[in-house]
N, C-alpha and C positions, 0 to 999 in steps of 0.2 A: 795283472792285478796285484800281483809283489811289489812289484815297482814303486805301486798307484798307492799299496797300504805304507810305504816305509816314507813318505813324501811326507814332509810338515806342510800346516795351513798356509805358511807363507811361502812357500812356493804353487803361488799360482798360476806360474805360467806352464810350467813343467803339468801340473794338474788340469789345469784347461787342455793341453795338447794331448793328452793322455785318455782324457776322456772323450773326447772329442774322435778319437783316432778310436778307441774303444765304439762308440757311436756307429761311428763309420764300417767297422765290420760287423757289428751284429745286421745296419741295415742291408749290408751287400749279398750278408747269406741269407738272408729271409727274402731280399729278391731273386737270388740265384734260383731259389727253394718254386719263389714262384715263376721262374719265369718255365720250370721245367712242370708246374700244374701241381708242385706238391705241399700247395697249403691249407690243403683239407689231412695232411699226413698228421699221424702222430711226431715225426719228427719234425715237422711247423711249429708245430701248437707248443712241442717242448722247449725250439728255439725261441718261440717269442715268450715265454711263460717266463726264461732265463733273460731273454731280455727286457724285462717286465721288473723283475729282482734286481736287474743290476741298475736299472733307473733311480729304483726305490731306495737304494742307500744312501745314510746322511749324506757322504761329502760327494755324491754325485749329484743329488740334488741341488745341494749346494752352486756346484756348479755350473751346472745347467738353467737356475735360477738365476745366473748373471751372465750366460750364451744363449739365451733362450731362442734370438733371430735366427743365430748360427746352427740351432740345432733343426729348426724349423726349414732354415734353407736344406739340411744335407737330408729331413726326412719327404720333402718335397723334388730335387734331386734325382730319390729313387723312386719317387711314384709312389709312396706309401703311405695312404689316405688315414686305412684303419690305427694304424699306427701314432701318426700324426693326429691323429683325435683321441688317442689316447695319453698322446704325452701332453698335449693341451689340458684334459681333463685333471691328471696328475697333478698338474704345476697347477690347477686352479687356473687358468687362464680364461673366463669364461666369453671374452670376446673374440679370441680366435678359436674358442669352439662354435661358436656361433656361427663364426664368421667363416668357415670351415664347414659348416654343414650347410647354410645358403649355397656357396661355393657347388658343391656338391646335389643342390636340389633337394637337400633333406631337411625340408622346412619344417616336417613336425617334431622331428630331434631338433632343430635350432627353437621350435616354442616352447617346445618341454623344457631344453635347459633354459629358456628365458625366462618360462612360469616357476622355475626357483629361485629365483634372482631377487635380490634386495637395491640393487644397485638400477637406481632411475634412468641413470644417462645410457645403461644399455638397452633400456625401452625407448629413448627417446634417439638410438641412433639405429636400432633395427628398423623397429616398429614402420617406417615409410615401406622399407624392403618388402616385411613379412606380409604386412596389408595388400600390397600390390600384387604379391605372389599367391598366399591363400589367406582371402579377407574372413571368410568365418572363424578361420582357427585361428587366426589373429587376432579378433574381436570379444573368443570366446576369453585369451587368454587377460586380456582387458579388463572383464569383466570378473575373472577369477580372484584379480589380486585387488579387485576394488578401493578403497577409498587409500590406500600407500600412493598411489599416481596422482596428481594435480592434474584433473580432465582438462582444467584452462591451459595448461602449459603444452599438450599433448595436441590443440587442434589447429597449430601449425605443422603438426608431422603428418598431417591429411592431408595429401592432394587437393585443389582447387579441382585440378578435371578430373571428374572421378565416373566410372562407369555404373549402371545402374542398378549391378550387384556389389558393388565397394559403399556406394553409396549408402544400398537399406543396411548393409554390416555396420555403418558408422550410425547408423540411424538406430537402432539395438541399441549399440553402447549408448547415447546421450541418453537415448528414453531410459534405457536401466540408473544413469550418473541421476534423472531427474527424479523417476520414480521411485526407485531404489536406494541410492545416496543422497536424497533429497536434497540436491546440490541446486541451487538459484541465482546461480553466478547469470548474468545480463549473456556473456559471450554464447556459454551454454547455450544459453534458449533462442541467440541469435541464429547461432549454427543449425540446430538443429529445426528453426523454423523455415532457412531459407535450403536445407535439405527436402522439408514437407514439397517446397513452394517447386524447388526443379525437378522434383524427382518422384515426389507421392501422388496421387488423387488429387482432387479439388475439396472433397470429403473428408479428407485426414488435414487438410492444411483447416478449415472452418471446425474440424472436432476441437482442435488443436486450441486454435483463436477462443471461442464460445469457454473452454475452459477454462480460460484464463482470466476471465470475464470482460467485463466492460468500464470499471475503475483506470484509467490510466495511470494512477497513483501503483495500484498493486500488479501490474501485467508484469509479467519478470521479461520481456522481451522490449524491442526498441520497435514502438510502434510506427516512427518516421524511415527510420531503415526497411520494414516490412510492407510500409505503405508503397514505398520508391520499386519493391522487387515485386510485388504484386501486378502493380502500373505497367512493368517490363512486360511482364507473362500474362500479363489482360485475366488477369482472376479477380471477375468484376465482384463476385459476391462476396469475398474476402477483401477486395478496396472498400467496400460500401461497408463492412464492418469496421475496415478500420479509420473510413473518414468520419464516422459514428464516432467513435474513442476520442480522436483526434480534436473532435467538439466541431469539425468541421459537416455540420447538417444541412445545407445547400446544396454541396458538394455531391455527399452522398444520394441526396435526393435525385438529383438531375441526373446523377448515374443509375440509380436502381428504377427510373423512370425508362430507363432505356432494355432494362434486365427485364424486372420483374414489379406490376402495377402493386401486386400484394405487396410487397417488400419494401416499396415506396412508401404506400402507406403505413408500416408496422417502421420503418426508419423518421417519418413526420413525426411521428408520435414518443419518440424519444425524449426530445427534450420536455418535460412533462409540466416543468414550475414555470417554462418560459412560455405563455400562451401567444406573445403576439409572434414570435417565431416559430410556432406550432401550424399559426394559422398562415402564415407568410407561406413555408412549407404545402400548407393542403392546397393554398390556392396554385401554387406552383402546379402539383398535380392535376388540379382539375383543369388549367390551362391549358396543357398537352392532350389529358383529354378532352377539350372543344375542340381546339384548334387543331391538333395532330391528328385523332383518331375520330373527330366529329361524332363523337356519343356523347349525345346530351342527355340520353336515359340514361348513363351510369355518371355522366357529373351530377343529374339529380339527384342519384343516392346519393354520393358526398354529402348533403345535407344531412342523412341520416346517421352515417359513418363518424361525421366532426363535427360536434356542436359548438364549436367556433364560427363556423361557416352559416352566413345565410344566404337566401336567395338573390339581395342587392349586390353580395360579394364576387356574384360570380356573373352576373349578369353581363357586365361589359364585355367577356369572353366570347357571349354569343355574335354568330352573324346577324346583321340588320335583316333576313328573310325570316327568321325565325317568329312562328305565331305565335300567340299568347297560350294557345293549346298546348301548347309544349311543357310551361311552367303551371296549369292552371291548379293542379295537385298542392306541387310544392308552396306556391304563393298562397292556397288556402289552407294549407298547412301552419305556414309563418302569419298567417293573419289568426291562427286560432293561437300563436304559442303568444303574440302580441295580446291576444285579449283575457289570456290565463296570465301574464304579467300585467295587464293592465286592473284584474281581479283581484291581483296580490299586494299591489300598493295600493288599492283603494281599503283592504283592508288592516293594510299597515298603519294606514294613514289615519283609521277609524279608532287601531289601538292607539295612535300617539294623542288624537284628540282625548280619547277616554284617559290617559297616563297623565296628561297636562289637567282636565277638570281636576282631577285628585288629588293636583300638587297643589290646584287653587285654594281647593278645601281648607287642606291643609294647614296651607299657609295663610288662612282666612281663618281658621281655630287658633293658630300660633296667637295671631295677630289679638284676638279677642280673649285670648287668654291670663289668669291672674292669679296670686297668691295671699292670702292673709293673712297681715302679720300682727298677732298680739301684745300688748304692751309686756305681756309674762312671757314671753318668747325670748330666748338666751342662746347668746355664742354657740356652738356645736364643741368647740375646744377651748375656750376660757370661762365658761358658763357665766359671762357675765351677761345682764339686762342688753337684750340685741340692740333696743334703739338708744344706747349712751351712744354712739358712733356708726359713723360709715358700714354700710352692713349688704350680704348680697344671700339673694334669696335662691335656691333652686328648685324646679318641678318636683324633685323627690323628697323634699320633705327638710329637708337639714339647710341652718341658717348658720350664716360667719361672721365674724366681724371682717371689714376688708384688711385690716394689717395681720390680723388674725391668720386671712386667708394666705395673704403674700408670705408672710415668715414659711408656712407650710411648705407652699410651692414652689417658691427659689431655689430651696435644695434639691429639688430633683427635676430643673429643667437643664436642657440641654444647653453649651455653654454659648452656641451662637443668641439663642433664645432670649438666655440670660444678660446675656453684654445686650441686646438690645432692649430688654425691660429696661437694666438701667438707666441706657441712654436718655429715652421714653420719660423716667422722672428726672432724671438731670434737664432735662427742656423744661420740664413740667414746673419745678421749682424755680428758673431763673427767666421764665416767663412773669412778668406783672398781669394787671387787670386790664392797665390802659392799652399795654397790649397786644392782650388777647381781644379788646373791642374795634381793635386796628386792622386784625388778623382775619376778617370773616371771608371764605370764599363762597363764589359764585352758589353754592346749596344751601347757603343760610348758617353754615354751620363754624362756629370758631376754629384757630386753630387749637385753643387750650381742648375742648370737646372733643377733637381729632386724637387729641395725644390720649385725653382719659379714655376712651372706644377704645385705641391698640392695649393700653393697659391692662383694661378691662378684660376685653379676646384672648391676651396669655395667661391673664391669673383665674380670671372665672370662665373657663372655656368650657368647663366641667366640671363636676362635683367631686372634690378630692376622695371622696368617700364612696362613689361609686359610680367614677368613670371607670376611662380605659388607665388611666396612669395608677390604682392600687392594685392594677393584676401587674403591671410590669415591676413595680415593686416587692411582689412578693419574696420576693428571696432577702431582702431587704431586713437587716438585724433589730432588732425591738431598741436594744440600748446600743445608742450611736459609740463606736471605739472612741471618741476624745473623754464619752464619760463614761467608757465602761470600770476605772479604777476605781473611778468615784463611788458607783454603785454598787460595785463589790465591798465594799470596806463598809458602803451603810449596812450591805444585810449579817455582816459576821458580829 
């Protein structure tokens, strides 16, 4: 140790050798120690206590920090396990502690130091090990250090062939990654459903399914993948749900036809908005029952079951021996539902007649209908004398002059409206008399007549004053912005 204090840092090699040779006896007495049974002695515990200390000093560490293998070889050498787990621990080496306590069988010392570990790549190079050797306490430590591990990264360090206690252990973790970490990774849910599918109940694989629902948009799993591993392992009630998802409802029917009659029926009736594929579906069913199972008292009920279905529907199904006894229920049944429909359009039919008298009325009042107009009767908005000019009259009361009316209503028609009023009197105007006496078509009617009618239809559609167009205007300003300057300047 004189020697070893009086050395500079740069002499390395002198220091390597020295420590190393230092190494080398403390290991030889501690195994002389043991080979004679005395390392329950006080003087073991002293020796190693001392050579505990003399590890522990800077420039031995030092050292040993750049011999690490060499040191590892001379304490493996002498067979000295406890030791060698402790100089691992020393130096922080925590994969040949690890890997040193596997070595060993001491797999719950290799999890415990594992479950302090920050460093991934030492979960992802044990972890195959520790699973294999003891899956729960591997599973549990899994679960300990929750969401620090990427579950996706980790479920290639699963075995593919796994026995049926590794299996539920891995089966734990995802259900806790799903439940717990609410993790919705696609892989996740793949893993963990084709676990259900090799390894669970039939029960837990359909809890599982049912949970997830029946959107294929939202299932977190790969329904085509689950369909294919289903198909392998003949778990029909879980195929028939998922050719349900799949939008394939033939499919499923024809198989849950083979399962279960109930479940046929409760899978026809899925698609609910598509009726001629509902019924396609039920007659499928009631075919198998004619024909497979020759119960034509339970295809009868089907009539009651689907009211898609009538008695013509299913008819062909039957054998040529079949009596009319057989249908005579059903057929007076559909003959009373025929004459409860045939009751309900005669009454519709009674309202559309009485709906049309009324419109006649109506429009036999319109028709006969009239206004008087007095020579004292004036414009509604120029108050001048109504019949100096063009003038248009409405059922409520209020009379216009027609340019009167137009100037009004331009400004607040729409502008397709507008460009075709235009148009409408650009015709109007560069039309003559001779013509418009030229123009008549086949109803007697001009086409100058033609043009004044659309005219007419956009500017007197309505009474400006108490149609629909002065509620849409209400938000509409009293004094228009081009003259509100104007107006301001008369009232100061």
């Amino acid at each position: 140790m004189k020697k070893l204090s009086s050395l500079q840092p740069i002499d390395i090699t002198q220091v390597t050798t020295i420590v190393l040779w230092l190494v080398e006896i403390y290991l030889d007495e501690l195994g002389t120690m043991r080979d004679f049974g005395k390392n329950d002695t006080a003087d073991y515990h002293n020796a190693e206590a001392e050579f505990l200390q003399f590890m522990n000093q800077r420039i031995i560490k030092e050292c040993i920090a750049k011999n690490k293998k060499a040191v590892y070889d001379l304490m493996a050498s002498h067979g000295d396990k406890e030791n060698l787990i402790m100089f691992t621990l020393l130096m922080k080496d925590f994969d040949e502690v690890i890997e040193n306590n596997i070595s060993n069988g001491q797999y719950a010392a290799a999890l415990s130091t594992l479950r302090n570990q920050k460093d991934k790549g030492l979960y992802s190079k044990f972890i195959p090990i520790l699973l294999d050797k003891d899956p729960s306490a591997t599973i549990d430590v899994l679960i300990n250090v929750g969401s620090m591990l990427d579950a996706v990264t980790l479920l290639p360090k699963f075995s593919s062939k796994l026995d049926r206690l590794t299996a539920s252990e891995i089966t734990r973790y995802l259900e806790n990654c799903i439940n717990t970490l609410r993790l919705t990774d696609q892989q996740i849910h793949d893993y963990l459903l084709s676990l259900y599918i090799h390894y669970s109940p039939l029960e837990k694989v359909i809890s599982y399914l049912e949970l997830q629902g029946s959107d294929i948009n939202r299932v977190r799993y790969n329904p085509t993948y689950a369909l294919n591993m289903c198909l392998e392992k003949k778990l029909h009630t879980a195929t028939i749900h998922l050719y349900t998802i799949l939008g394939l409802y033939e499919e499923a029917v024809a198989l849950a036809i083979e399962v279960d009659l109930n479940l046929a029926k409760k899978t026809a009736n899925v698609p609910e908005e598509d009726e001629e594929l509902r019924k396609k579906l039920w007659l499928r069913i009631a075919k198998h029952v004619v024909k497979e199972k020759n119960d034509i008292q339970l295809a009868m009920e089907f009539l009651q079951q689907c009211e898609l279905l009538k008695i013509e529907d299913i008819l062909p199904f039957f054998p040529n021996f079949v009596t009319i006894d057989h249908f005579r229920d059903a057929i007076c049944a559909q003959l009373q539902d025929y004459n409860l429909h045939i009751q309900d359009l005669k009454g519709e039919m009674e309202e559309a007649t009485k709906a049309a008298e009324v419109i006649r009325d109506e429009i036999q009042q319109v028709r006969n209908r009239c206004s008087v107009v007095k020579t004292t009767d004036r414009c509604i908005l120029c108050e001048s004398p109504l019949l100096t000019n063009n003038f248009y009259v409405f059922t409520c009361g209020h009379f216009f002059h027609g340019y009167c009316l137009m100037d009004n209503v331009v400004p607040v028609l729409s502008n397709p409206r507008r460009t075709l009023l235009m148009d409408y009197q650009k015709r109007l105007q560069e039309m003559s008399l001779r013509q418009d006496a030229l123009s008549t078509d086949s109803t007697g009617i001009s086409a100058r007549e033609q043009i004044v009618s659309e005219i007419t239809d956009t500017v007197a559609s309505e009474c400006i004053y108490c149609g629909e167009q002065i509620i849409k205007l209400i938000d509409m300003p009293y004094i228009n912005e081009d003259h509100y300057d104007r107006v301001q300047k008369e009232w100061e």
